[in-house]
C-alpha positions in Angstrom: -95.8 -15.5 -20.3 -97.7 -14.6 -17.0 -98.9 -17.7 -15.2 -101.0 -16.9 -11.8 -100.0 -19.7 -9.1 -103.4 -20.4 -8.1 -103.8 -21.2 -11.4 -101.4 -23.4 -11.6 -102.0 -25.1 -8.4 -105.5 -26.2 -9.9 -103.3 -28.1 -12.6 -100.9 -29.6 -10.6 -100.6 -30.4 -6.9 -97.8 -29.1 -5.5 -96.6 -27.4 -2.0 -93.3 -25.3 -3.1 -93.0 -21.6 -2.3 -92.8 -19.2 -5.1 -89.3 -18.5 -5.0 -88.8 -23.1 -5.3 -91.1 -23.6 -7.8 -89.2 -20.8 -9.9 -85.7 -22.6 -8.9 -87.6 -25.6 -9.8 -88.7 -24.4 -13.1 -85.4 -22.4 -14.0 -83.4 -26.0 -13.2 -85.7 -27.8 -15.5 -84.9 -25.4 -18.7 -87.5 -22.8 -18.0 -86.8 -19.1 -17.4 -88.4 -17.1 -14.7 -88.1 -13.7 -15.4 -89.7 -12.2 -12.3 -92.2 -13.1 -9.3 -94.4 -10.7 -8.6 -96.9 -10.6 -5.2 -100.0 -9.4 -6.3 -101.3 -9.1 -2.7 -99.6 -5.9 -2.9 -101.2 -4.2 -5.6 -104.2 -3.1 -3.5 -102.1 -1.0 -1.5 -102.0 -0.5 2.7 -105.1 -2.0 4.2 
């Protein structure tokens, strides 16, 4: 499942990096697969 984390900041208030909140999450029983930076998809500015 793909969750965006400005999405989930709108849930929950929170101030972790990416790579903590998936440390976070992985510690509490749930599996991060992959982080992916989507500020990179629209290629060199």
């Amino acid at each position: 499942m793909r969750i965006s984390l400005n999405w989930l900041r709108e849930l929950v208030d929170f101030t972790l990096t990416p790579e903590e909140l998936a440390n976070t999450l992985t510690m509490a029983g749930f599996e991060v697969e992959e982080i992916e930076d989507r500020r990179t998809w629209a290629g060199p500015a």
